[in-house]
TORTISE-761289 format. One record per residue: residue in one letter; x, y, z of N, C-alpha, C in turn. Coordinates in steps of 0.001 Angstrom, whole numbers, plus 500000, padded with zeros to 6 digits. Layout:
BEGIN
AXYZXYZXYZ/...
This chain:
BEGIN
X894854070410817311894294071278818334892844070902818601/X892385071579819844890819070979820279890370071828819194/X888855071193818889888122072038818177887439072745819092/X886644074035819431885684074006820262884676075466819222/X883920075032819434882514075433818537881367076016819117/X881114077413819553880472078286819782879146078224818895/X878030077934819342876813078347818872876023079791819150/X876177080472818656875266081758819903876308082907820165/X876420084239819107877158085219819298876169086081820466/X875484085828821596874912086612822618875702086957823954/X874673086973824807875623088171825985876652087079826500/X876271085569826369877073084687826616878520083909825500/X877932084079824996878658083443823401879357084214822658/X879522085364823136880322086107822302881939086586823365/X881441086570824865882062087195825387883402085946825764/X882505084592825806883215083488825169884039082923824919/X883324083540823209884427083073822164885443083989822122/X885193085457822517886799086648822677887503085622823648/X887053085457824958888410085357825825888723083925825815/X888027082855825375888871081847824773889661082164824196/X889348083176823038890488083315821909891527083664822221/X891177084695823259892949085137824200893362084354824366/X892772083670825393893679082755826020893830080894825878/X893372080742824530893937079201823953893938079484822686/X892976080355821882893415081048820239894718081432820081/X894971082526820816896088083469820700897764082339820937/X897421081408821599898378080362821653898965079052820736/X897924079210820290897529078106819462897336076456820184/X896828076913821529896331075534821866895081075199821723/X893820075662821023892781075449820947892288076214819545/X891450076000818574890660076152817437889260076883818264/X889230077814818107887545078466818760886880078873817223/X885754078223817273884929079346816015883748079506816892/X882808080915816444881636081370816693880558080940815385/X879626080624815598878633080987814537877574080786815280/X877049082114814110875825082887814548874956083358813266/X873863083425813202872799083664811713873121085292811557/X873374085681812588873624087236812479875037087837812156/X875317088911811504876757089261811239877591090349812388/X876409090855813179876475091657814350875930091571815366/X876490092070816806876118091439818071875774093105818623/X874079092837819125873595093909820137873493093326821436/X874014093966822321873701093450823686871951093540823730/X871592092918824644870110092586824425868980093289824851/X869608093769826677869074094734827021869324096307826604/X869409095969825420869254097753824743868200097504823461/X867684096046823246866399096516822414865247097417822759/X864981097896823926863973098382824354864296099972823887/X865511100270824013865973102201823521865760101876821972/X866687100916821674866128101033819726865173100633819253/X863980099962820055862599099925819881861963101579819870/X862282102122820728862020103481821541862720104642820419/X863648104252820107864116105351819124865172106148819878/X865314106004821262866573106616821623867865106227822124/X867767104688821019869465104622820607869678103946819528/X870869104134818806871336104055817382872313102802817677/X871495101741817605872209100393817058874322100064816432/X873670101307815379875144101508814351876234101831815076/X876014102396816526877153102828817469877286101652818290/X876911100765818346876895099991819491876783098594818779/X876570098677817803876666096820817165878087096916817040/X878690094999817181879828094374817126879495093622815801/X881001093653815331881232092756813946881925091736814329/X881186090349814277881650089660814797882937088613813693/X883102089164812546884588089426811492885098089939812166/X884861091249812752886476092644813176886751091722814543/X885458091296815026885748090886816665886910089717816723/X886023089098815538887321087323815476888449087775815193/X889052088528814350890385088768813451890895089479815168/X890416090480815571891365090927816617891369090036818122/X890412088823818019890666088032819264891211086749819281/X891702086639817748892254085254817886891020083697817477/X890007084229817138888878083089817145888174083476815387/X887339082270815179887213082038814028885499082351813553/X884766083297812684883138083450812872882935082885811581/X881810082295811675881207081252810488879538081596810307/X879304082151809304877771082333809225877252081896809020/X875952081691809843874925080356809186873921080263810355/X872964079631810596872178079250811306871719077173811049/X871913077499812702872300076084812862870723074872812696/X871066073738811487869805073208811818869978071430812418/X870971071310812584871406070167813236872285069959813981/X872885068714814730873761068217815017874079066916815007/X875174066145814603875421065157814214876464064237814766/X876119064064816409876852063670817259878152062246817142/X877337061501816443878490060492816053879413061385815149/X879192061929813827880918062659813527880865063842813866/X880255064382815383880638065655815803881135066214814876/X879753067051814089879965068694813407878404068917813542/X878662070325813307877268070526813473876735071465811829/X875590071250811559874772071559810204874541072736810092/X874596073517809152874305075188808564873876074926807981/X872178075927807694871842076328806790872347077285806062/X871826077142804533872336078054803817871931079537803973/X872724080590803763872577081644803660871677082759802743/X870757082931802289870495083795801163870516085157801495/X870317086446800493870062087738800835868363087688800479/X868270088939800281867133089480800670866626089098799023/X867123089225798151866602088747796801866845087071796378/X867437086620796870866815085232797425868576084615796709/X869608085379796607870600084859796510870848083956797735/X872152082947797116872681082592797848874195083176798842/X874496083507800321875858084310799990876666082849800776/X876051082070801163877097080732802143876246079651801925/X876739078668801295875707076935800857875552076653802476/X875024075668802423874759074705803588876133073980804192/X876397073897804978878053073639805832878192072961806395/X878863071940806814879284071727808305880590072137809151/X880224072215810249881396073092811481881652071564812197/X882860071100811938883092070201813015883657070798814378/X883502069618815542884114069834816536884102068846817572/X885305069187818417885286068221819728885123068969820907/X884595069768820887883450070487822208882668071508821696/X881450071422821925880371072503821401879397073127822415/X879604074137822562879253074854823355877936075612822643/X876367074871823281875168076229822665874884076765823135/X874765078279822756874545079412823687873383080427822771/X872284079689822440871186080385821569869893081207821977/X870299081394823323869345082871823764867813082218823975/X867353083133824079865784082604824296864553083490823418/X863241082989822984862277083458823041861418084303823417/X860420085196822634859579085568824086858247084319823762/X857988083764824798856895083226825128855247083255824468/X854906083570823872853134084063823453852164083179823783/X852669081339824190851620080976825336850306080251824126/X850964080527822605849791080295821986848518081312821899/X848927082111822401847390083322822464847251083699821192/X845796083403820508844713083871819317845445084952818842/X845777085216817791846387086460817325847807086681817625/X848227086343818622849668087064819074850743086886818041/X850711085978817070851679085407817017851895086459815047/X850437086870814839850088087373813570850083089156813780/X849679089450815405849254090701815043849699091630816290/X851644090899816703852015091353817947853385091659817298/X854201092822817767855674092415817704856007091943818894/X857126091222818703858293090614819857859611091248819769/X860265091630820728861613092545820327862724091291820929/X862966090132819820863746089269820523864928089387819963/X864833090699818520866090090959817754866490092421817503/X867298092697816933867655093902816791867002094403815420/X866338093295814364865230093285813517864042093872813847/X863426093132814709862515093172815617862067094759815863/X862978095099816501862820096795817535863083097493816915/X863674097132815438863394098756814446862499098551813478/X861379097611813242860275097257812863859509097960813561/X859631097703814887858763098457815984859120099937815648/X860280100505816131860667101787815777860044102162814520/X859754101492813299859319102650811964857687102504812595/X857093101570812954855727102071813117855442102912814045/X856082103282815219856240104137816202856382105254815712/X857775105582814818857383106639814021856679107100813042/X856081105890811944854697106463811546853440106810812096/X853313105900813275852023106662814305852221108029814172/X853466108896815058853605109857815310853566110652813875/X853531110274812440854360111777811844852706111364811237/X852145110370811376850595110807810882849484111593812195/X849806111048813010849054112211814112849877113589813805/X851204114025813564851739115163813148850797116176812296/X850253115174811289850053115156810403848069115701810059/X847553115268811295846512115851811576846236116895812445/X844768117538812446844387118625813745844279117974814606/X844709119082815799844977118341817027843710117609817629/X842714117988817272841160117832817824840625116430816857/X841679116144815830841155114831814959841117113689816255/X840313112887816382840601111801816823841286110946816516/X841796110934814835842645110392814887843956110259815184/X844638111345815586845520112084816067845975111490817475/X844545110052818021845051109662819247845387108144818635/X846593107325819559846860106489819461847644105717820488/X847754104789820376847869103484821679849009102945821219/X849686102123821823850753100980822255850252100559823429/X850080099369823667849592098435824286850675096871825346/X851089097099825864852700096187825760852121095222827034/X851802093904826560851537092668826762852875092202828041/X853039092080829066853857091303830020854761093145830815/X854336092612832168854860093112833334856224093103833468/X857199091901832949858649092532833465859222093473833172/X860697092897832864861938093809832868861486094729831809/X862039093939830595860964094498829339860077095623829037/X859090095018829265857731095693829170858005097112830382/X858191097129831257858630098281832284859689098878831664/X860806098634831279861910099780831069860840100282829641/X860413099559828215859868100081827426859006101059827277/X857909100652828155856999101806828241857247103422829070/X858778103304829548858928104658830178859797105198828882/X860831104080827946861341104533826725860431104989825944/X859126104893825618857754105174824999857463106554825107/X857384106866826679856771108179826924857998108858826759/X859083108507827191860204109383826951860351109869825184/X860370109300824156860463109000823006859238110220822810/X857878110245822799856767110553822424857520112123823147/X857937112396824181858557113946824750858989114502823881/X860557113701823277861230114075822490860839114287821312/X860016113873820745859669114067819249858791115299819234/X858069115368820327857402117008820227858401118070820521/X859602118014820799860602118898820952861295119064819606/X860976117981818712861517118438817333860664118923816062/X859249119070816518858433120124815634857251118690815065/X857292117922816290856156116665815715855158117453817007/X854668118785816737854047119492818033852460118477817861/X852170117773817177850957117281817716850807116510818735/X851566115786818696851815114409819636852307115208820841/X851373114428822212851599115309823465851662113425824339/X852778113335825028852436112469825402851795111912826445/X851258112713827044850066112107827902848680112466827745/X848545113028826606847190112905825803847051112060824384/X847731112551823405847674111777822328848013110244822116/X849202109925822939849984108647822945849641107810823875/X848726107124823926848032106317825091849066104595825486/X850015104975826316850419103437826469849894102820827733/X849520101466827437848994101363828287849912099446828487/X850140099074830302851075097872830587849868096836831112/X849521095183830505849312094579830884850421093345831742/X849633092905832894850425091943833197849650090825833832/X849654089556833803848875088729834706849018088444835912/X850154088603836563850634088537838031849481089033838631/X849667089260839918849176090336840096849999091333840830/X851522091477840892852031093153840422853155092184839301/X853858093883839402854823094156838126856049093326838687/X857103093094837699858138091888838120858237091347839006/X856866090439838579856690089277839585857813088226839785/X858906088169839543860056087839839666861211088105840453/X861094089757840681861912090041841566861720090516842589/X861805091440843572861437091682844852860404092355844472/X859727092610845708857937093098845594858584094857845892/X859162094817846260859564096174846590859856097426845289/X860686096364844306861355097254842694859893096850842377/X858844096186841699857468096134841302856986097126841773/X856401097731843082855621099056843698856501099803843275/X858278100549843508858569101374842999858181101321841214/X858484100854840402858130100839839372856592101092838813/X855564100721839649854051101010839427854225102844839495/X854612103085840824854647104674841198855224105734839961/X857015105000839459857455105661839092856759105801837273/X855972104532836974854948104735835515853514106082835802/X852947105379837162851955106143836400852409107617837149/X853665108169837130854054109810837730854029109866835484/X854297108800834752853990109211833045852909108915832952/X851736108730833047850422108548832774850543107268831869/X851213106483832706851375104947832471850032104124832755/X849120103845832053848262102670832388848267101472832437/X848550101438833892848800099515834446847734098962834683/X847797098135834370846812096503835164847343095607834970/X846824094881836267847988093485836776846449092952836704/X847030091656836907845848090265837428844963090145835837/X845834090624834546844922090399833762845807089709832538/X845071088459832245845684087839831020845152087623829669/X845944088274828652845434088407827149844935086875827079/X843752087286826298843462085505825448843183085901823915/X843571087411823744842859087299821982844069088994821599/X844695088873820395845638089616819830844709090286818591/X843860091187818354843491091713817034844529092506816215/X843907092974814464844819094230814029844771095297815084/X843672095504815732843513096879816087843058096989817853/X842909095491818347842788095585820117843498094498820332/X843251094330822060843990093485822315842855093239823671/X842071091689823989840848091283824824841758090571825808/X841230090664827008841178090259828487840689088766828703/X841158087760829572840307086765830101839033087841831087/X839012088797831910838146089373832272837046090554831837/X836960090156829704836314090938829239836838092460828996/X837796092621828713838303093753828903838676093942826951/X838607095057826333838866095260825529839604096313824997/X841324096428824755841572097472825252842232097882823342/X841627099317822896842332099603821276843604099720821446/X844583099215820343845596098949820273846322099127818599/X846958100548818540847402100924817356848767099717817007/X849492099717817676850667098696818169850679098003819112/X850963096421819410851028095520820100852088095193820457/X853023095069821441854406094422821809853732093452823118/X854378091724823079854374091016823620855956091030824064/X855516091159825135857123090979826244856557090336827469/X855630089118827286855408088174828441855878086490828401/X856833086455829061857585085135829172858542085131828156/X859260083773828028860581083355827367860389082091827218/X861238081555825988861231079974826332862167080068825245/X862882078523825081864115078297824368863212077930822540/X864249077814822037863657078251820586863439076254820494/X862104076007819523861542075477819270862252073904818944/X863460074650817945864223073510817551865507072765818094/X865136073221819418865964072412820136865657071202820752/X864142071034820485863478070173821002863609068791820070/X864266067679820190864753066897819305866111067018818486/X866911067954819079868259067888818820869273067229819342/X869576066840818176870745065780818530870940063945818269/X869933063584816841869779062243816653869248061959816857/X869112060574817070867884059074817152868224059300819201/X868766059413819593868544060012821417868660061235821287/X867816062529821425868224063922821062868694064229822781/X869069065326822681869493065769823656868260066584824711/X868417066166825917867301066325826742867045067817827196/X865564068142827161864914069545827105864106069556828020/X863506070245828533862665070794829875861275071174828619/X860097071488829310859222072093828961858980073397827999/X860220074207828313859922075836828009861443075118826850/X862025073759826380862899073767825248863987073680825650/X864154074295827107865879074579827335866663073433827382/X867887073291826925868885072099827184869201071770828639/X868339070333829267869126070210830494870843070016831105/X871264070709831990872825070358831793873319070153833350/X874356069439833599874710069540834872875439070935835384/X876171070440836931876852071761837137878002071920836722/X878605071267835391879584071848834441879205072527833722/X877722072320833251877348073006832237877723071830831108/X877829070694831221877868069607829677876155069363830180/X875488068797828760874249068447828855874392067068829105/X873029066400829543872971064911830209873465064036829486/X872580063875828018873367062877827286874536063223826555/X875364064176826883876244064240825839877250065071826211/X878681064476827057879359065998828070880035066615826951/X879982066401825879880478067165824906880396068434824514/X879384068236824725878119069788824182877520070138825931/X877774071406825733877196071984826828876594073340825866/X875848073926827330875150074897826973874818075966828113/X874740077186827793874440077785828555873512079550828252/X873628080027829426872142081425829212871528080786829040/X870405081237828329869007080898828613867818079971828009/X869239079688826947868945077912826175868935077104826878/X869704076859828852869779076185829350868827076135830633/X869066074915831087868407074463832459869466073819832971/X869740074587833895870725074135835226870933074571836572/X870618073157837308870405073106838650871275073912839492/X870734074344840757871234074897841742871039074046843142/X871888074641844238870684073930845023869475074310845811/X869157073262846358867734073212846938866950073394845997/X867222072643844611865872072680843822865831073569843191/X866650074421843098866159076342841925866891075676841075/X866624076769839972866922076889838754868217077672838165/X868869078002837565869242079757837549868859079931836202/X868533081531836606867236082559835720867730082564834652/X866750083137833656867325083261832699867223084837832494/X868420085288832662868953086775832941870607086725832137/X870854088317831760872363088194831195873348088006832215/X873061088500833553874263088368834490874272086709834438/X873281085666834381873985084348834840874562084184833196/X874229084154832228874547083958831030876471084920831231/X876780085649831722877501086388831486878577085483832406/X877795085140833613878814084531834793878926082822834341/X878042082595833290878377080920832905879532080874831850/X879674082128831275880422082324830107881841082411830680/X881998083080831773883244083151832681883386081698833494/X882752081387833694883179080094834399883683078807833079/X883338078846831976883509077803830850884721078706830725/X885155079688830668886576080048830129887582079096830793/X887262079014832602888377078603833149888099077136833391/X886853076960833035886589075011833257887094074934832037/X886619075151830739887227074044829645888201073435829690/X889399074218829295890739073861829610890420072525830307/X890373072567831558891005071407832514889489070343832181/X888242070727831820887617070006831083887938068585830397/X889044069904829092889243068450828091890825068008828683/X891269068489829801892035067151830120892145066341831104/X890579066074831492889910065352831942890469065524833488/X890088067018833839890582067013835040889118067032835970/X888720067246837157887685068014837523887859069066838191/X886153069606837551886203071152838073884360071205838983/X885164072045840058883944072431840909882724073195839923/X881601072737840403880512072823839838880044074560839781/X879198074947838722878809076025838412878112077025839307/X878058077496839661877227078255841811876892079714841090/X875768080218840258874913081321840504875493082435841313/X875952083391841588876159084130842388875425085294842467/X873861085471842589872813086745842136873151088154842785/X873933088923841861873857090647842182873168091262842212/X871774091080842182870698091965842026869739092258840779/X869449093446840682868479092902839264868437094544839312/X868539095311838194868378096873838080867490096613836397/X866652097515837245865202097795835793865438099528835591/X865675100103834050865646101530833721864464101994833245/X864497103298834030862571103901833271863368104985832774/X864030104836831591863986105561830765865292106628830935/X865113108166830942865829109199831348865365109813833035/X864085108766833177863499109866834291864210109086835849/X864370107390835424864749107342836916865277105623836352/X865411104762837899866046103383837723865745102687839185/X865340101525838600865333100742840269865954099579840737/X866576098948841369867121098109841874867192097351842823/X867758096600842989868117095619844428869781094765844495/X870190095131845073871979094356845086872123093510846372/X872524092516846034872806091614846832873527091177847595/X873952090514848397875251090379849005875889091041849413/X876693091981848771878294092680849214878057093654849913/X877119094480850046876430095784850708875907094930851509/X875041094475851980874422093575853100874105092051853228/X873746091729854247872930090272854182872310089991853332/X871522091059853533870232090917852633870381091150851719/X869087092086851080869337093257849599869102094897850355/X870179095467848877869687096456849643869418097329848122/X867694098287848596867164098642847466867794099745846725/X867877100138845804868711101602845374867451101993844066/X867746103367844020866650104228842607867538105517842488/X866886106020841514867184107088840843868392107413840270/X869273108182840609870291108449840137871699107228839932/X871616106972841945872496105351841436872301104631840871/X870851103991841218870470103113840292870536103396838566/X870551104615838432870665104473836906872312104463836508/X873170104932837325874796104793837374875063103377837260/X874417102672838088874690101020837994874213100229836868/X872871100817836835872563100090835099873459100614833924/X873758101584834090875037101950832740875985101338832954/X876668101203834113877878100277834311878083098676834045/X876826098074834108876295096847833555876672096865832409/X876512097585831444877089098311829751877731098003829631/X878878098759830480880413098971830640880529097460830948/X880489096977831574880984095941831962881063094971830628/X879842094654830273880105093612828943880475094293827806/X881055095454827702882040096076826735883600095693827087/X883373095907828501885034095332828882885116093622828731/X884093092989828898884874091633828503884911090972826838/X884139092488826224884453092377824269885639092858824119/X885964094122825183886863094921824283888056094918825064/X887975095362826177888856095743827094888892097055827484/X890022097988828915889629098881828790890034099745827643/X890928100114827373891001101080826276890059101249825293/X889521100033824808888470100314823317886995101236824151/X886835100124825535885330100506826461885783102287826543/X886901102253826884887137103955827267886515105128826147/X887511104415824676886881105216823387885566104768823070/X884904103821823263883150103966822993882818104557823860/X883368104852825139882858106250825949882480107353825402/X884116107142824908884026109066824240882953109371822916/X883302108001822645882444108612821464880981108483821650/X880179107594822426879141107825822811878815109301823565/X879561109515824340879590111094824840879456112053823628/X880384111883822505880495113217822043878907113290820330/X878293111628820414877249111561819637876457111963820123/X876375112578821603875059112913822242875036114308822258/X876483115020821838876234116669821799875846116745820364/X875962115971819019875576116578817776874605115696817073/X874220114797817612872957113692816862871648114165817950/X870446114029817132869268114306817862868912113377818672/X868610113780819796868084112863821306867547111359820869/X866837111370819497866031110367819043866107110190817984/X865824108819817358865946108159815871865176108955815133/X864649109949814128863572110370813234863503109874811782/X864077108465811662864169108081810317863675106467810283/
């Protein structure tokens, strides 16, 4: 049988390796394994609520054991530090726990198609400090690191008179996009809720000072100028403090400095400005490694195989692949989600050397959530020529359905139906917010 070898249990790599498994696992015409350094899969755009404290990981992480056994595909733990193109397999590091056992030696995964799908970075650009005295929420590690200091801010301002000065405190969140905007309305939302559960010191638009840098000069400078102004409006209606046109050059314990002299205190730091592909991809792949762009990503054609090597392809946001007239496509979960669907139905005819029409972007829009209070958007195509803008209520209907959606291509409907329910019925007896 083919081998084919999944790098990257993410919004791309996981959804994948399930419906391969249906449909060449479950047959036994194809060998699929996943491996991934992690033993569970969070969709990505929900680090910002379990940064925030108002959502519980434990309901919403995938086991990517329970996932393989019921889809027909094979998960291998490890984190990948090579590849070894003449006897196609690729290298694992070894595993340890937290006391420095070993639980998996060093491995190899062979294969005759390898597919990397290893997510991306956030960016820090090299800035003085960032890298020592910032979090990054690029994991589900990450954002409950963030989460316990979030909640120690709060239960030590609890913890003082209201008139202490120390009692005031900052978050500071480095980059204007998606990110950094849905977070800081999860922030103020979060800081609400916790004074509703007897943390009465903390008021959040006095005590809890967040404040959004960005260098653009507006907010998701990426997507239409239109969701950026709604989004400025709909922060500071929370006593959101924005500034655009300004770029960090220095990360302290306790501030965070301006190229324009600006010095702003900073109890907590989150960098959520830029992305780039992880470091060690740069020279992967032998004595000719496999070719990388600037920001790391694997260049690939419009199959999605990389230049030197149609073996190995790659895709989301490890990759670089052309469109036309010169673009790129983004690095966002919908293309990661829509490259993952298109390799289901190219492989196959792939490896028997048939051809398949090239990979075509199809952009739906882009929906950013502020929190409980509102949502903004833009959809593309099917409603009009153009775009057409949506907020509030739809817009936040459509960003949940985004959810739904990459639950249905893990689970299907029936399972998506019961994480309904049961997400529904955790919200009548668990508290609004994490307090632990």
């Amino acid at each position: 049988m083919e081998r084919i070898v999944i790098v990257g249990g993410g919004a791309g790599g996981l959804p994948l390796a399930t419906q391969l498994g249906q449909r060449l696992g479950r047959r036994g015409q194809a060998e699929i394994t996943l491996v991934d350094a992690a033993r569970t899969h969070v969709w990505k755009p929900l680090l910002h609520p379990v940064a925030a404290g108002s959502f519980d990981t434990h309901a919403e992480e995938i086991e990517y054991l329970a996932q393989a056994r019921w889809n027909h595909f094979r998960f291998r733990l490890g984190r990948m530090t090579a590849i070894d193109r003449a006897a196609r397999h690729v290298e694992l590091a070894a595993t340890h726990d937290e006391r420095g056992a070993e639980i998996a030696p060093a491995q190899r995964v062979p294969y005759d198609r390898l597919v990397l799908c290893v997510g991306s970075l956030t960016n820090d650009f090299g800035t003085q400090g960032a890298a020592e005295y910032s979090i990054k929420l690029d994991t589900p590690q990450a954002a409950r690191r963030f989460n316990e200091r979030l909640l120690n801010a709060c239960l030590r301002a609890h913890s003082l008179p209201g008139d202490d000065p120390g009692a005031q405190w900052s978050v500071v969140i480095v980059g204007g996009g998606a990110t950094g905007v849905e977070l800081a309305a999860e922030l103020h939302s979060a800081g609400r809720v916790l004074s509703s559960y007897g943390v009465d010191h903390v008021h959040p638009q006095a005590d809890m000072h967040i404040v959004l840098l960005e260098a653009a000069p507006r907010l998701l400078s990426q997507l239409p100028e239109r969701l950026g102004l709604a989004a400025v409006r709909e922060l500071r209606k929370l006593a959101v403090e924005v500034h655009t046109g300004e770029t960090v050059v220095e990360v302290t314990p306790h501030s965070v400095r301006t190229a324009s002299g600006k010095e702003i205190d900073a109890t907590i730091t989150v960098w959520a400005a830029g992305v780039k592909a992880a470091d060690e991809l740069r020279g992967l792949g032998g004595a000719q490694p496999l070719e990388v762009n600037r920001l790391n990503q694997l260049v690939v054609d419009g199959n999605l195989q990389t230049t030197r090597d149609p073996r190995i392809y790659a895709l989301g946001d490890c990759a670089a692949c052309p469109q036309d007239g010169g673009r790129w496509v983004p690095p966002r979960a919908q293309a990661a989600h829509q490259q993952a669907m298109y390799l289901v139905k190219a492989l196959p005819r792939l490896i028997a050397g048939q051809a398949v029409a090239p990979f075509s972007f199809q952009d739906k829009g882009s929906l950013v959530s502020l929190s409980e209070y509102s949502s903004v958007g833009s959809l593309m195509g099917s409603l009009s020529r153009g775009s057409l803008f949506v907020e509030g209520q739809l817009a936040k209907l459509m960003y949940w359905g985004l959810h739904k959606q990459h639950q249905l291509a893990l689970g299907g409907l029936k399972k998506t139906a019961l994480i309904t329910l049961s997400e529904a019925i955790d919200r009548a007896h668990r508290p609004r917010i994490k307090l632990h």
